[in-house]
FIKOLZA-1660 file (N, C-alpha, C; in steps of 0.1 Angstrom, whole numbers, plus 5000, padded with zeros to 4 digits):
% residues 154
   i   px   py   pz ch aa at
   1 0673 6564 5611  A  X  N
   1 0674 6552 5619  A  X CA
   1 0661 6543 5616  A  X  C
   2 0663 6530 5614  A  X  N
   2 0651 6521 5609  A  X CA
   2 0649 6513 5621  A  X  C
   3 0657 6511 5634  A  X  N
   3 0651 6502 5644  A  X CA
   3 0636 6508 5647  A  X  C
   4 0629 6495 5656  A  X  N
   4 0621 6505 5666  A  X CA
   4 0622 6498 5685  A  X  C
   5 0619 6502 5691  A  X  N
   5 0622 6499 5703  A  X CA
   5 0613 6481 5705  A  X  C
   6 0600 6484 5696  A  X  N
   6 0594 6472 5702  A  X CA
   6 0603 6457 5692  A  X  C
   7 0607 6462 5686  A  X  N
   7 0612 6449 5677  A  X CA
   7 0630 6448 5688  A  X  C
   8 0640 6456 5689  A  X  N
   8 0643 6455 5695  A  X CA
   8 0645 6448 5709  A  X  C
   9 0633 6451 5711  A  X  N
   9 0632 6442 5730  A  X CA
   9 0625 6429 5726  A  X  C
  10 0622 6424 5715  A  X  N
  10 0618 6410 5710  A  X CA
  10 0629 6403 5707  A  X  C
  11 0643 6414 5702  A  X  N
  11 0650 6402 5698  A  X CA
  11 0660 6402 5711  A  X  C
  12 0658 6414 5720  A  X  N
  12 0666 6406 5734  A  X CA
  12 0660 6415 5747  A  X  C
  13 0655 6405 5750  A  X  N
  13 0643 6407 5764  A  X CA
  13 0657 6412 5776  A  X  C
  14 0669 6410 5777  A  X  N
  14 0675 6419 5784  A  X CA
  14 0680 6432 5786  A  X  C
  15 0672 6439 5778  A  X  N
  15 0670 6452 5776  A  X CA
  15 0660 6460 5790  A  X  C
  16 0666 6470 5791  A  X  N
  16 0659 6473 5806  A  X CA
  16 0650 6483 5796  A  X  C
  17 0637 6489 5802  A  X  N
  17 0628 6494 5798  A  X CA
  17 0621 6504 5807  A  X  C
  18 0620 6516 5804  A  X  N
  18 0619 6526 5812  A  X CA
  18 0606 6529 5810  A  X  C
  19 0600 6527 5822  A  X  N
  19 0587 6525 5826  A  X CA
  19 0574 6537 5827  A  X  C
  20 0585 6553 5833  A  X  N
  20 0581 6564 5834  A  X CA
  20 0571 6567 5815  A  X  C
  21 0566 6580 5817  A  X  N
  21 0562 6581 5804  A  X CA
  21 0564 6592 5795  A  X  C
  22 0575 6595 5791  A  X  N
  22 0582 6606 5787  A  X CA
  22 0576 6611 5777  A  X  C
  23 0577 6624 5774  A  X  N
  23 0571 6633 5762  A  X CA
  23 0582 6632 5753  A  X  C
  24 0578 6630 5739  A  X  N
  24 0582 6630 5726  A  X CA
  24 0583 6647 5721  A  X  C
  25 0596 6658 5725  A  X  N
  25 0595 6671 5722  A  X CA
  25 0605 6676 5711  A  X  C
  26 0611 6667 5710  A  X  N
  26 0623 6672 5697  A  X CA
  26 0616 6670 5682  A  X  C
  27 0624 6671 5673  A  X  N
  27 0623 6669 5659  A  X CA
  27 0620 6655 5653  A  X  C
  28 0632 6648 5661  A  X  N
  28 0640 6636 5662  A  X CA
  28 0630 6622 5671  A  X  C
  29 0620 6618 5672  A  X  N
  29 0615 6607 5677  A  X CA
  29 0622 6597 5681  A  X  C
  30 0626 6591 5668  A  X  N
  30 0640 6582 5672  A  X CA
  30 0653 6588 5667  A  X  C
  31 0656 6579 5678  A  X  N
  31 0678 6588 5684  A  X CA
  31 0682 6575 5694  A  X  C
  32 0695 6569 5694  A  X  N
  32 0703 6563 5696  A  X CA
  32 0713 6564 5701  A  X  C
  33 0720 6562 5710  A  X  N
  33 0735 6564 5712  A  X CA
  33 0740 6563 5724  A  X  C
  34 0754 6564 5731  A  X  N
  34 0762 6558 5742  A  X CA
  34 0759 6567 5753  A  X  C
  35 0757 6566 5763  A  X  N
  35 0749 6571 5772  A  X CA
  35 0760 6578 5782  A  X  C
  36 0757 6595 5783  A  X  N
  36 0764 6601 5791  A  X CA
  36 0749 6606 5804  A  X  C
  37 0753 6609 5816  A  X  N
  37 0746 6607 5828  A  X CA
  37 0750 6625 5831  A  X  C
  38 0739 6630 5836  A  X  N
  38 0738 6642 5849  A  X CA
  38 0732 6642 5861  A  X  C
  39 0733 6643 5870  A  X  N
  39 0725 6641 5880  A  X CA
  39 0725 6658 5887  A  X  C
  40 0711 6663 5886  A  X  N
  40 0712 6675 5889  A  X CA
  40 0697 6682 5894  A  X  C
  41 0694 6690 5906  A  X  N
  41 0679 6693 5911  A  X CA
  41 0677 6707 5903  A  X  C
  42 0673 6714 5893  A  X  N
  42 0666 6730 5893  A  X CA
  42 0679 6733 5887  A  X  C
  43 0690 6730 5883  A  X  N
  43 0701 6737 5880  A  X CA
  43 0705 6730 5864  A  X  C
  44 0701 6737 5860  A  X  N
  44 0713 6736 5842  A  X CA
  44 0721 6735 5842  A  X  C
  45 0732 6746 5848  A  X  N
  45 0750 6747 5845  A  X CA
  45 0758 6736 5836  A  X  C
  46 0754 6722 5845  A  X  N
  46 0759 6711 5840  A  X CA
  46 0754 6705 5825  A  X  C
  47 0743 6707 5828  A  X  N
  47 0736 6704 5815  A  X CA
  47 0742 6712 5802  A  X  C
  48 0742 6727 5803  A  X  N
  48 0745 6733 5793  A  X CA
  48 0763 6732 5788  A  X  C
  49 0769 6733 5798  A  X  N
  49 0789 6726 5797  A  X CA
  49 0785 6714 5787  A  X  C
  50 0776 6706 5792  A  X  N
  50 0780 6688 5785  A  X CA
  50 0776 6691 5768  A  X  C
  51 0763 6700 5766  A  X  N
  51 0759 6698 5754  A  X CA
  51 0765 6710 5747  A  X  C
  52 0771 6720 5753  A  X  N
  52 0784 6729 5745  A  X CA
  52 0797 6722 5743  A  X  C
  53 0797 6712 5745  A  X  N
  53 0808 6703 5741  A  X CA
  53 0804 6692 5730  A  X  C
  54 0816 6689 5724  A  X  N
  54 0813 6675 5714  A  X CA
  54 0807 6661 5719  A  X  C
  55 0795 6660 5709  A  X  N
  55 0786 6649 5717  A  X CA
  55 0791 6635 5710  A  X  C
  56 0794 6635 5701  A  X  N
  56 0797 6624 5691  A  X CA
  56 0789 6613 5693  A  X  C
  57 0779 6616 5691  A  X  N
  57 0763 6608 5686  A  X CA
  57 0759 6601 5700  A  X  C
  58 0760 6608 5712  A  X  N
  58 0759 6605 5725  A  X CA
  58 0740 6605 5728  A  X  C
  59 0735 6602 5741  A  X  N
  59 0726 6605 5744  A  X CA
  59 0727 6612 5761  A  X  C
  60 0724 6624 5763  A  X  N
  60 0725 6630 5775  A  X CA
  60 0712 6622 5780  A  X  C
  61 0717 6617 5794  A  X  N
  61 0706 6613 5803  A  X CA
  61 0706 6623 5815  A  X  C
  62 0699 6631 5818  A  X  N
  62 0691 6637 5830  A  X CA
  62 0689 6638 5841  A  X  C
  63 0694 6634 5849  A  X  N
  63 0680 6632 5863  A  X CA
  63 0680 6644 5867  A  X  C
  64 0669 6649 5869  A  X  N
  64 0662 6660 5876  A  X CA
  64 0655 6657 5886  A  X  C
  65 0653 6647 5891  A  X  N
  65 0645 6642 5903  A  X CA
  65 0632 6641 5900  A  X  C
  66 0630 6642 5887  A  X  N
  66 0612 6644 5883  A  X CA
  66 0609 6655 5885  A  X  C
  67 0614 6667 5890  A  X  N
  67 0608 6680 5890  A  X CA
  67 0605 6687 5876  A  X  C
  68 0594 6693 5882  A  X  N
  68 0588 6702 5867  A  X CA
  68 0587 6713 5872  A  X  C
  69 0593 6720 5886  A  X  N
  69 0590 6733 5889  A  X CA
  69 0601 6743 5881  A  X  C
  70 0613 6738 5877  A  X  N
  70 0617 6749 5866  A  X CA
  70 0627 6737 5854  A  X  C
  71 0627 6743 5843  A  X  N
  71 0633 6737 5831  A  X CA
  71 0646 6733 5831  A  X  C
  72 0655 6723 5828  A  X  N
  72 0666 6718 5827  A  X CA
  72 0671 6724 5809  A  X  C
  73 0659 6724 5802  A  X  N
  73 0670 6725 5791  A  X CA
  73 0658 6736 5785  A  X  C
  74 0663 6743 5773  A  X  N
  74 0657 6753 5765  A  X CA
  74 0660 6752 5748  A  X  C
  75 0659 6762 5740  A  X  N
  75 0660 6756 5727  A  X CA
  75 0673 6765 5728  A  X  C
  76 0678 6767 5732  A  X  N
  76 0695 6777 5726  A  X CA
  76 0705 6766 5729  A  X  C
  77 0702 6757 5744  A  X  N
  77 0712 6746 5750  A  X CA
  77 0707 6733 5739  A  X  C
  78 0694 6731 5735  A  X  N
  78 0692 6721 5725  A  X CA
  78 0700 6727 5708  A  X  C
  79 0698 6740 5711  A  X  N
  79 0705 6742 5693  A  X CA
  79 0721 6741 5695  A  X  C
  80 0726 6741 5707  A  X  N
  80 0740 6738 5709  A  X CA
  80 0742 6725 5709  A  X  C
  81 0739 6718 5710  A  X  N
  81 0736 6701 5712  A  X CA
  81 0736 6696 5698  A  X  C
  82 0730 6703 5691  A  X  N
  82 0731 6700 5680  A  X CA
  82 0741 6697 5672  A  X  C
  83 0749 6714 5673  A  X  N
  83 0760 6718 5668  A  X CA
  83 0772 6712 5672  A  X  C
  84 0768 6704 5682  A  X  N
  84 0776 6699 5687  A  X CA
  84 0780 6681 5687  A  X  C
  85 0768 6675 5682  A  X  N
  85 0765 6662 5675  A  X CA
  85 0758 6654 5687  A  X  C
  86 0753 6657 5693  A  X  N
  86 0747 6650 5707  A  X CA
  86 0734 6643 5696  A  X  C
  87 0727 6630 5698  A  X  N
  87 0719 6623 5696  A  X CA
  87 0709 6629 5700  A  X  C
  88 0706 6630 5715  A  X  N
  88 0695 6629 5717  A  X CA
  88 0698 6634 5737  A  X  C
  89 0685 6641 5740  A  X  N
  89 0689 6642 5754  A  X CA
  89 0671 6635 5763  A  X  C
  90 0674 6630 5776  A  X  N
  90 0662 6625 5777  A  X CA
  90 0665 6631 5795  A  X  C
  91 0655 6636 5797  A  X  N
  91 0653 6646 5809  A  X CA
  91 0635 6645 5821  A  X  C
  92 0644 6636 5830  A  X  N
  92 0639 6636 5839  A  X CA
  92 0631 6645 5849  A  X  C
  93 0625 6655 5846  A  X  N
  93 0621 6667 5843  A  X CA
  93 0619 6673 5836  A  X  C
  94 0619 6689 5838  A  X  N
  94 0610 6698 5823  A  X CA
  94 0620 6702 5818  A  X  C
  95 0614 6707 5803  A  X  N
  95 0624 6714 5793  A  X CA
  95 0613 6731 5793  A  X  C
  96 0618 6736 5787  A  X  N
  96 0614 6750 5779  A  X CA
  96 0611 6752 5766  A  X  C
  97 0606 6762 5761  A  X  N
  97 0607 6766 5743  A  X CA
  97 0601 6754 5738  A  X  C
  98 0589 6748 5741  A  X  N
  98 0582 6737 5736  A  X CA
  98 0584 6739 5721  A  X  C
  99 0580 6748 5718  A  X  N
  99 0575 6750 5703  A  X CA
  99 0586 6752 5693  A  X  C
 100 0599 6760 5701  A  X  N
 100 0614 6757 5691  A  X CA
 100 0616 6745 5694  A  X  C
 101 0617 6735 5705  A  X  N
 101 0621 6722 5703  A  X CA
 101 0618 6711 5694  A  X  C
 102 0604 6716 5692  A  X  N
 102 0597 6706 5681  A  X CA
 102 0602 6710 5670  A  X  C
 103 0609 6717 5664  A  X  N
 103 0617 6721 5653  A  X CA
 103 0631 6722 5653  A  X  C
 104 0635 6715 5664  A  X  N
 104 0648 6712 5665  A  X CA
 104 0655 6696 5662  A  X  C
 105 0665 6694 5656  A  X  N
 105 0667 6681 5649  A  X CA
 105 0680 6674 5660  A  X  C
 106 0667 6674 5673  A  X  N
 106 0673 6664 5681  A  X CA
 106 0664 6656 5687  A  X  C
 107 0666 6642 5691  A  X  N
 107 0661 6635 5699  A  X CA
 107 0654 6639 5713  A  X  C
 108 0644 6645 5719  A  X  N
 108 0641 6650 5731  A  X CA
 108 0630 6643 5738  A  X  C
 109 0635 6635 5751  A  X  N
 109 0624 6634 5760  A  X CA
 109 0624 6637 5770  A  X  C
 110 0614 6643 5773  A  X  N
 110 0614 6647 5790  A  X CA
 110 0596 6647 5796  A  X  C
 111 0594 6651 5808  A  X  N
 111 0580 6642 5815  A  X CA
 111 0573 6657 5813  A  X  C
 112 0578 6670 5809  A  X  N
 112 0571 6679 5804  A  X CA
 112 0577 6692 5801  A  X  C
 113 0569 6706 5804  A  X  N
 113 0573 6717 5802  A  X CA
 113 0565 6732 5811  A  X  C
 114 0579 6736 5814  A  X  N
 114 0579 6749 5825  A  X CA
 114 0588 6761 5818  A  X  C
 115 0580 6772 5818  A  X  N
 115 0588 6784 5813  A  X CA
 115 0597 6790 5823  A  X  C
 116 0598 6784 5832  A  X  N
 116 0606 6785 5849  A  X CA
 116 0619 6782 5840  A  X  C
 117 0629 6794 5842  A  X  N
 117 0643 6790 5841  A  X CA
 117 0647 6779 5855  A  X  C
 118 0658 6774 5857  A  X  N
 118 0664 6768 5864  A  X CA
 118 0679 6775 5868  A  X  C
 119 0686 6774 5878  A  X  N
 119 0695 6777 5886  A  X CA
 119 0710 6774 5874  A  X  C
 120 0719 6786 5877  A  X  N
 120 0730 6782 5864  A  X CA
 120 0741 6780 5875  A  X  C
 121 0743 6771 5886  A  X  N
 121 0756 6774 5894  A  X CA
 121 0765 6759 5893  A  X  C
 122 0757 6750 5887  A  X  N
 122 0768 6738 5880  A  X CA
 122 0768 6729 5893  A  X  C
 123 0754 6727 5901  A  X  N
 123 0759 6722 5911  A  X CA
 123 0752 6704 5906  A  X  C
 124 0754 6697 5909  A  X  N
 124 0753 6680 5907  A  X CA
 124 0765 6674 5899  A  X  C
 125 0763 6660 5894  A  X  N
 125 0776 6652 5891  A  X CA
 125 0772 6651 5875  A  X  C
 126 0786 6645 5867  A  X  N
 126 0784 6640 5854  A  X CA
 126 0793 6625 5856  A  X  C
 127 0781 6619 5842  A  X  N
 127 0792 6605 5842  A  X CA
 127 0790 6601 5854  A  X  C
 128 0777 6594 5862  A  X  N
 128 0779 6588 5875  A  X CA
 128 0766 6579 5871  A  X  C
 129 0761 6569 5874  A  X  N
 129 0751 6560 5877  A  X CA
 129 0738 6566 5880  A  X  C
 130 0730 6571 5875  A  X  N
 130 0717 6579 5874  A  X CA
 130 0706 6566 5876  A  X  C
 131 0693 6566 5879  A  X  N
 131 0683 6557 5884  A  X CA
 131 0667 6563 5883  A  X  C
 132 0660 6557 5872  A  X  N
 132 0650 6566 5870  A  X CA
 132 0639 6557 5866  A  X  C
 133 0630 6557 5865  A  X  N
 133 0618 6547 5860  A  X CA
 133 0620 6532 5856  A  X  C
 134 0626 6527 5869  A  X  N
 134 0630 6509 5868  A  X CA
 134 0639 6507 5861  A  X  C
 135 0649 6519 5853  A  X  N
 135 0658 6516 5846  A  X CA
 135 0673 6519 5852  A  X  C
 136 0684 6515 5848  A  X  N
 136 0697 6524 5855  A  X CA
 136 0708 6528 5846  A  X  C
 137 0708 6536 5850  A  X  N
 137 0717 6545 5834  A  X CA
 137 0732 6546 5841  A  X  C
 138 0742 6537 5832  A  X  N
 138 0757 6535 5832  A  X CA
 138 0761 6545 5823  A  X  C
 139 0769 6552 5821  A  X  N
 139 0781 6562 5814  A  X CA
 139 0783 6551 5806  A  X  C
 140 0779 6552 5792  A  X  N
 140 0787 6541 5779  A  X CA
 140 0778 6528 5777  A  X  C
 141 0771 6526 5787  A  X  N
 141 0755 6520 5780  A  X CA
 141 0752 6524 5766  A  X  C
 142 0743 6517 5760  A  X  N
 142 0740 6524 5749  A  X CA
 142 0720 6524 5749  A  X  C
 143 0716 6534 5746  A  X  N
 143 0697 6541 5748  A  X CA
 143 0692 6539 5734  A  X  C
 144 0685 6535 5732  A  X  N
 144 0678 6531 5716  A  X CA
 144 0660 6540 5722  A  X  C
 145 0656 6554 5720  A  X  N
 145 0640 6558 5721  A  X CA
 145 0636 6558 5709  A  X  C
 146 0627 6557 5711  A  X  N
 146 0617 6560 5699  A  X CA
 146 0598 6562 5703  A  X  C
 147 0586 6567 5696  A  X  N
 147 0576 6571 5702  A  X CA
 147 0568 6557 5712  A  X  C
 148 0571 6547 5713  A  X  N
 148 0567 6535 5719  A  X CA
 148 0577 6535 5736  A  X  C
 149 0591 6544 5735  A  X  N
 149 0596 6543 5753  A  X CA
 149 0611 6545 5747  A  X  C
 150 0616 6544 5757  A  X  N
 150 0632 6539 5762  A  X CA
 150 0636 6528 5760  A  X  C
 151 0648 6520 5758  A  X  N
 151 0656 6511 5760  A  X CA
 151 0673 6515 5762  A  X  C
 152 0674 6506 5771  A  X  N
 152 0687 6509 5779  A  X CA
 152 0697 6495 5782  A  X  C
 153 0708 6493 5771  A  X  N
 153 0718 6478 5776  A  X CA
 153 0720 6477 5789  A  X  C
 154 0722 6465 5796  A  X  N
 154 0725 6468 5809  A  X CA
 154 0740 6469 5814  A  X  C
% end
């Protein structure tokens, strides 16, 4: 991918811009693509269903509420993501396996990292309107990150 975020938001300032300051943990810095939503506290389940499924160059958005007390994602649900064609996942909260993720060839941001598993009982929503660092994340929006932030169509 040859965009970058700051040239992007020059050529259209109605680009919403996600304010929080997310960690750059994947392979992949920049990643692109139509925006699918989770809304979920401490619990994976959902997370791991969406990215064992076909992503077709999607970007998983997150909300974890900002919590860092246990991980939403790890490197086996990131190496499924893969295999599965997902772009890129960006996690409002912590991930796991810091050190396999940076050698995984996906797009990953999240606000940090906890070796704290997370709860597997599938409880929160998919595909719903998510809201996170002045930005608002629609199902089929499209996310352009890269090491400079987020961008999000409105």
């Amino acid at each position: 991918m040859t965009f970058t975020t700051c040239d992007l938001f020059d050529a259209d300032e109605s680009l919403q811009s996600v304010s929080l300051q997310f960690e750059d943990l994947g392979a992949l810095a920049r990643f692109s693509g139509p925006v699918r939503t989770v809304r979920c506290y401490r619990d994976n389940g959902l997370v791991k269903s969406l990215l064992n499924s076909p992503g077709g160059g999607a970007v998983l958005v997150v909300d974890g509420a900002g919590s860092l007390e246990s991980a939403l994602m790890g490197d086996m649900i990131a190496a499924a993501a893969v295999s599965n064609g997902w772009a890129g996942v960006v996690i409002n909260g912590a991930i796991r396996d810091r050190a396999a993720l940076a050698r995984t060839e996906l797009g990953i941001k999240a606000l940090g990292s906890n070796p704290r598993k997370s709860a597997k009982d599938s409880i929160g929503a998919v595909d719903i309107v998510v809201a996170f660092g002045g930005v608002t994340f629609s199902p089929g929006a499209t996310l352009h990150a890269d090491e400079d932030g987020i961008l999000v169509t409105s």
